[in-house]
C-alpha positions in Angstrom: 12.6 18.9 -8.5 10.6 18.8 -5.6 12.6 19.1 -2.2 12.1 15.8 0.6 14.0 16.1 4.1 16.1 12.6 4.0 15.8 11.9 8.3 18.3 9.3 8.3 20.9 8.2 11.3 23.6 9.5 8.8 24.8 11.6 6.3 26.1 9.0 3.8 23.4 5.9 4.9 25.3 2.6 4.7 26.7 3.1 1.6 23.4 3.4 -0.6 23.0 7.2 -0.7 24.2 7.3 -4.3 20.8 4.5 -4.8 18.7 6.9 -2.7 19.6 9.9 -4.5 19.5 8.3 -8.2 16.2 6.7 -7.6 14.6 10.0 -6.4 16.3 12.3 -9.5 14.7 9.5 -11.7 11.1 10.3 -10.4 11.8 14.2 -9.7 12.6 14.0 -6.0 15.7 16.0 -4.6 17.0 14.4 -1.4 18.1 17.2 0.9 19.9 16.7 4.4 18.0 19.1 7.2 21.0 21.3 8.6 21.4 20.9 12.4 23.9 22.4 14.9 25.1 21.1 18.3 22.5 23.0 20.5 19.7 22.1 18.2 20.4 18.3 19.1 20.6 19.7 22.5 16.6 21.4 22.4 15.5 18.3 20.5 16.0 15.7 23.0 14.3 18.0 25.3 11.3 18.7 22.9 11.3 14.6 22.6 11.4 13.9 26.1 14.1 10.7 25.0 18.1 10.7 24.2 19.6 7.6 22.9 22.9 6.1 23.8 23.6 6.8 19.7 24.2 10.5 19.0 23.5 9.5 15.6 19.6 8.9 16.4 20.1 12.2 18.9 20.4 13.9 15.4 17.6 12.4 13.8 15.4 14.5 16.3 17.1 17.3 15.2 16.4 17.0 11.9 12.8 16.6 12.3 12.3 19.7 14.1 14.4 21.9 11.2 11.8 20.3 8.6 9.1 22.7 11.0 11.3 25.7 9.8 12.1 24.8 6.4 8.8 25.7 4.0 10.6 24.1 0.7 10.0 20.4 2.4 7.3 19.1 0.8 7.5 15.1 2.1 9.8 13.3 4.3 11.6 10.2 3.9 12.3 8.3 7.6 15.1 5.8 7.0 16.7 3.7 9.6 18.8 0.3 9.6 16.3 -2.8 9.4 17.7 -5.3 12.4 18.2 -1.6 14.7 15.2 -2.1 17.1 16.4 1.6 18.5 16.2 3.1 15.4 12.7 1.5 14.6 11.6 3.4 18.2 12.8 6.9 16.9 11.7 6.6 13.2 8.3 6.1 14.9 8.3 9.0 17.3 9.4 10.8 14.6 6.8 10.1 12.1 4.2 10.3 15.4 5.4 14.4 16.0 5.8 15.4 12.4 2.4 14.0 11.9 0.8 16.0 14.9 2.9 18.9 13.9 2.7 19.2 9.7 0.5 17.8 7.1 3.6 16.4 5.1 3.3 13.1 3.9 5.6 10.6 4.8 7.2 7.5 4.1 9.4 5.1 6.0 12.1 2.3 4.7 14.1 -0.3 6.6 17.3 -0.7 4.9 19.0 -4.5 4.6 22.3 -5.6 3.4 20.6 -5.8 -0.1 18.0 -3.3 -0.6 15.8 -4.0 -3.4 15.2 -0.8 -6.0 11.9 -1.8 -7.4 10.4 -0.8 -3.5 12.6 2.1 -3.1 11.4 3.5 -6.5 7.6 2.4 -5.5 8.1 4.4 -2.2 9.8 7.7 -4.0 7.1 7.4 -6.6 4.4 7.6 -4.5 5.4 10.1 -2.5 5.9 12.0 -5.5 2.4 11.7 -6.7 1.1 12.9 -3.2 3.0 15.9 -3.4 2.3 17.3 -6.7 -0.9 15.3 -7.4 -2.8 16.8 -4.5 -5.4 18.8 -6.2 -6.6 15.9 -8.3 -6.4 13.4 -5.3 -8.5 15.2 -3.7 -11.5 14.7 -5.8 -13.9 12.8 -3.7 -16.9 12.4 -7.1 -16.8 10.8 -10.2 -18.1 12.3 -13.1 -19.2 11.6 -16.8 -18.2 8.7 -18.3 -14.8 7.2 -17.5 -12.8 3.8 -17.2 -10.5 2.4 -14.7 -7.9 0.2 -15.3 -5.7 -2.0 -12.5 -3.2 -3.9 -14.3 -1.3 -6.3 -11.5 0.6 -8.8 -11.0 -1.9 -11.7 -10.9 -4.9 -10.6 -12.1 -6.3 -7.4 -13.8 -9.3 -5.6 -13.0 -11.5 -3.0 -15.4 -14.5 -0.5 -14.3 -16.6 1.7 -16.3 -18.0 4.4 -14.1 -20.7 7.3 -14.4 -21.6 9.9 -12.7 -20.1 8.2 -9.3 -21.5 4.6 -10.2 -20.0 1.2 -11.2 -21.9 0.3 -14.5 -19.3 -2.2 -15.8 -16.6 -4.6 -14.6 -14.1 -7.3 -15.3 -11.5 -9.0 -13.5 -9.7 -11.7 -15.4 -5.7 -13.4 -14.5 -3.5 -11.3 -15.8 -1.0 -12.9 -18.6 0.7 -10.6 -21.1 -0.4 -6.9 -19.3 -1.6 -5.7 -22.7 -3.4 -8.4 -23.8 -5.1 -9.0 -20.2 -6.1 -5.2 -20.1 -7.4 -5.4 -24.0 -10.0 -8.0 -22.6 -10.9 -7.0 -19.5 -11.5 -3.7 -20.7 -13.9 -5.4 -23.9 -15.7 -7.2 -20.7 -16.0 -4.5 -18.5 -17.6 -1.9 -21.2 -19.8 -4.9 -22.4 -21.2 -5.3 -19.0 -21.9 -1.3 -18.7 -23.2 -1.4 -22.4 -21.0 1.3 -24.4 -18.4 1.6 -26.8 -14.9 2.8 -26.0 -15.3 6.0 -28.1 -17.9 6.9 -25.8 -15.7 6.8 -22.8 -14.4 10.7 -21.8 -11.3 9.2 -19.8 -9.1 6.4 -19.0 -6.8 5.8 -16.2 -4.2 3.1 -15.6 -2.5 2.2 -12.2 -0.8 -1.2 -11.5 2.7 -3.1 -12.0 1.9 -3.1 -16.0 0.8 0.3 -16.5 3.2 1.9 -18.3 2.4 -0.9 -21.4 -1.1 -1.0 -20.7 -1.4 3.2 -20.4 0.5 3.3 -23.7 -1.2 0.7 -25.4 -5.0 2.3 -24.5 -3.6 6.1 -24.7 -4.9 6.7 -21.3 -5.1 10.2 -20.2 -3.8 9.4 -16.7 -0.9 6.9 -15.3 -0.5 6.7 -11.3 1.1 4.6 -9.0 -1.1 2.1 -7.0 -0.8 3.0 -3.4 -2.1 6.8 -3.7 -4.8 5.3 -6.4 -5.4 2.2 -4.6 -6.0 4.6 -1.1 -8.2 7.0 -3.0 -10.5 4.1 -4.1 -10.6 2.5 -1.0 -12.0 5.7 0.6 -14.4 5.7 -2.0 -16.1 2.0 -1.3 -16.0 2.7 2.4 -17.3 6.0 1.7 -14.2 7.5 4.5 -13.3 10.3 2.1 -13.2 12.9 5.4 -11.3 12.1 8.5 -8.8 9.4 8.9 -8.2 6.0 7.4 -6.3 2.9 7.4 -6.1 0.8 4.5 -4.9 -2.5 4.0 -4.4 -3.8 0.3 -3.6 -7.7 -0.2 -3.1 -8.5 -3.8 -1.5 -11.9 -5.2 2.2 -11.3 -4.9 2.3 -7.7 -2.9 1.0 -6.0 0.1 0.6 -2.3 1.7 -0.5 -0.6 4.4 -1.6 3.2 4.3 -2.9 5.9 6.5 -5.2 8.5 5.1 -6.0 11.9 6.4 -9.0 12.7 3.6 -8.6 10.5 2.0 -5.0 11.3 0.5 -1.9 9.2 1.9 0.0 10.6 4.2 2.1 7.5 5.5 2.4 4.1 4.1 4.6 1.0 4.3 4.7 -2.0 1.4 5.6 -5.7 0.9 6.2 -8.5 3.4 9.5 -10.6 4.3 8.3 -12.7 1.6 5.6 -13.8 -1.0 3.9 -15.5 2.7 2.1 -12.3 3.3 0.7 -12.2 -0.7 -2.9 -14.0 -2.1 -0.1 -16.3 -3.8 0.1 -18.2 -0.5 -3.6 -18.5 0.1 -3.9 -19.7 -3.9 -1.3 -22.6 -2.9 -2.8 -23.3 -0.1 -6.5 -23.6 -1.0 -5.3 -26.6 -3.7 -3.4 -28.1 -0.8 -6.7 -28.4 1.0 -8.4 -29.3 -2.0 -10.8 -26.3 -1.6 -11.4 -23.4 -4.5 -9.6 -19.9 -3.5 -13.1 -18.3 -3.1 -13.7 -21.3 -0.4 -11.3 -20.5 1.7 -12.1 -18.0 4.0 -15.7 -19.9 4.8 -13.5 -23.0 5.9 -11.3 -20.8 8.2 -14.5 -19.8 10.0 -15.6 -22.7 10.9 -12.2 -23.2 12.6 -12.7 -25.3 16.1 -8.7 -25.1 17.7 -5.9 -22.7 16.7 -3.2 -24.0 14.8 -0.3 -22.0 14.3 2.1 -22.6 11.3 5.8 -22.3 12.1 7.1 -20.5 8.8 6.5 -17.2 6.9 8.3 -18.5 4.3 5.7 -19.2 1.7 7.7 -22.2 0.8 8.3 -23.4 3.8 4.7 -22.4 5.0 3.2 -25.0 2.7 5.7 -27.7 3.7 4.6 -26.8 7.4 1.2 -27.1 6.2 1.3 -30.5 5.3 2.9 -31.2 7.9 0.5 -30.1 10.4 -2.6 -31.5 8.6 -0.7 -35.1 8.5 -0.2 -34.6 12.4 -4.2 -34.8 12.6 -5.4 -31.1 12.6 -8.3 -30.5 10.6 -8.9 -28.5 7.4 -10.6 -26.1 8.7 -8.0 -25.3 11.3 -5.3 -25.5 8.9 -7.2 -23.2 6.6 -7.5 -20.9 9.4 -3.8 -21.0 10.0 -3.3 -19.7 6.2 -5.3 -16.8 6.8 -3.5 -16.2 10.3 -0.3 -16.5 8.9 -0.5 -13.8 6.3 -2.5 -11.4 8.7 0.3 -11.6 11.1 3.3 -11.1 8.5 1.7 -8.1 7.4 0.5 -6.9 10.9 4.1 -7.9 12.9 6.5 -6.5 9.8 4.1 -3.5 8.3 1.6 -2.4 10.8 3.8 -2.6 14.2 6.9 -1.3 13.2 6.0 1.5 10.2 2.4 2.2 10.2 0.0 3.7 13.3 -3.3 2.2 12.7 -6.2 4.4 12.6 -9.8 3.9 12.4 -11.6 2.9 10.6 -9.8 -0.1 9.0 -10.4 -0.9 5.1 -9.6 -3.9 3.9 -9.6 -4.6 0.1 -8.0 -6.5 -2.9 -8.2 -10.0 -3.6 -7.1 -11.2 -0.4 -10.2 -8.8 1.4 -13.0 -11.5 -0.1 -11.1 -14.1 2.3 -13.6 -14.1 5.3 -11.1 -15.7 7.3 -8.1 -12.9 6.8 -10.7 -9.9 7.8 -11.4 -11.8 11.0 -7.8 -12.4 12.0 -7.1 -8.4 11.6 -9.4 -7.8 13.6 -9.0 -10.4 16.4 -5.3 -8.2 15.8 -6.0 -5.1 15.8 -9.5 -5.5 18.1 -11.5 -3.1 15.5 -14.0 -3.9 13.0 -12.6 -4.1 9.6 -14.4 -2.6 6.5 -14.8 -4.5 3.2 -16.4 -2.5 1.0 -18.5 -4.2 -2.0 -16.3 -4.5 -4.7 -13.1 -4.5 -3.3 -11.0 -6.4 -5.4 -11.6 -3.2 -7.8 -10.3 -0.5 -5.6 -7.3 0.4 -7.9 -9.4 0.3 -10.8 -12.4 2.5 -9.2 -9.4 5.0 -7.8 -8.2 5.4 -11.6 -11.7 6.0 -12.7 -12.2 8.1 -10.0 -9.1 10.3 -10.5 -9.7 10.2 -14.2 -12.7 11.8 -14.2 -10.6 15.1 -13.4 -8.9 14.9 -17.0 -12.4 14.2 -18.7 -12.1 15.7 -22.6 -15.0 16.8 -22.8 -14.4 19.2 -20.0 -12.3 21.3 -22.0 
């Protein structure tokens, strides 16, 4: 079991430790409470330069500087109560000083009345992979021959790689997971020109990868946020140094710092399917535009229009509301795009994630012209979309793969 220091504002958090804990046994993650005493609280508050009206948070200082003295921590999970705005400033000094004073990776989670397992168990897995995955993550070449496979939620993406080069590719909706990856991956090693017997590796990342690993007998199955990240790095070429990236996909979202390319913090999802490629999808038909079309209409935007609603039902309704009040389709397009960059900037970006340069932007959403230029107009820094970044997660797999290679051994 590998040992993560739980910071939290309490002991037992809000009645869903037993969730906490049973989600991180299920993916090999022991949960351990930093022991603190009275005069440690004391010396962090000094160290901090803050105290809080909430001894509670007073501790949570405390616990961060034990993880310094405790050499059996190997990640850090920062939890604090979604609608506490003073817990939200200490989980992000918190993060800021372990950051400046380890090289654990960390990961941060809001908790609501009904917290949702599937992101809890995306956030342990992750953090899992980090952790004991280092050595492979750190890879920064492909070698030999090897495929890639990103099996998400909307659509599924294939690459055949050699010797660090895309030589093949497919991207096709995704339908039944297996079935999708079966032809993608029959596209993808027609457009490179080999057979599958020829291939040394295969990796598999994505929301259908268990299936899709099993069904292909891939050598390697990761989670997308360390695979998507390690990908990124690799299109940007930002594999040394620091990184942000941003990953838009058709019904999910993340935001992760790198430090070598490796994650070292990241946050995921929206308030809603508003912040996904979903929304931009629904909103293209609306303004009787292809997908691909749309980010060329927000650009040539003339006035700002702002739509009142994150909801991504609602955000259509107000969509059609605003275009029958006169405003044109190009400033309504430009609305879309401005709506989803803020959802992911104001509920991901300002609350769990420091930005740092450079800023990569990839997944579906990243071909949107009009979504790259409202981050930056955001975040007032030039955002990187690498060629081919719908296929990070798949490049990342092939990547990584390439590590396991048979005919290494």
């Amino acid at each position: 079991m590998t040992r993560v220091a739980q910071i939290s504002c309490g002991t037992e958090y809000s009645g869903m430790q037993w969730l906490l804990n049973e989600i991180a046994e299920s993916v090999g993650i022991e949960l351990v409470f930093p022991e603190v005493e009275y005069d440690d609280v004391e010396r962090a508050c000094e160290i901090f330069g803050l105290k809080m009206d909430s001894s509670s948070l007073n501790m949570m200082m405390a616990r961060a500087l034990s993880v310094l003295d405790d050499p059996t921590i190997k990640g850090v999970l920062l939890l604090t109560c979604f609608r506490c705005a003073e817990g939200a400033v200490m989980k992000n000094e918190i993060r800021r000083f372990l950051h400046e004073q380890t090289d654990l990776p960390i990961i941060t989670y809001s908790n609501v009345e009904k917290p949702k397992e599937v992101e809890i168990y995306a956030r342990l897995d992750a953090l899992k992979t980090i952790i004991t995955r280092k050595t492979l993550l750190m890879r920064e070449r492909q070698e030999g021959l090897t495929l890639g496979v990103d099996s998400g939620s909307s659509t599924t993406k294939v690459v055949v790689m050699q010797d660090n080069k895309i030589i093949g590719k497919a991207w096709i909706p995704t339908t039944e997971p297996v079935k999708s990856a079966s032809e993608a991956v029959e596209i993808a090693l027609n457009d490179a020109d080999v057979r599958m017997e020829d291939v040394e590796a295969t990796g598999v990342t994505g929301y259908g990868r268990e299936l899709v690993a099993k069904s292909l007998g891939a050598d390697l199955s990761l989670e997308e946020i360390s695979v998507v990240s390690k990908g990124a790095a690799f299109l940007a070429d930002r594999q040394r140094g620091e990184a942000t990236v941003i990953d838009i996909g058709g019904m999910s979202n993340k935001v992760v710092t790198l430090r070598d390319g490796i994650p070292d913090a990241f946050a995921l999802g929206g308030i809603c399917g508003g912040s996904s490629g979903r929304f931009l999808e629904v909103a293209a038909h609306r303004l009787g535009v292809d997908i691909s079309e749309l980010g060329e209409l927000a650009l040539r935007a003339k006035e700002e229009v702002t739509l009142q609603s994150y909801c991504m039902v609602f955000g259509i309704q107000d969509l059609v509301v605003t275009l029958a009040g006169g405003a044109s389709r190009e400033d309504v397009a430009a609305a879309a795009c401005r709506s989803v960059a803020n959802q992911v900037y104001e509920h991901q970006m300002a609350q769990e994630i420091e930005i740092r340069s450079p800023v990569i932007f990839v997944g579906g959403v990243s071909l949107i012209a009009g979504v790259a230029r409202e981050f930056e107009e955001m975040l007032r820094t030039k955002i990187i979309v690498p060629e081919n970044s719908q296929f990070a997660g798949a490049v990342g797999m092939a990547l990584l793969a390439s590590g396991l290679r048979k005919k290494m051994f």
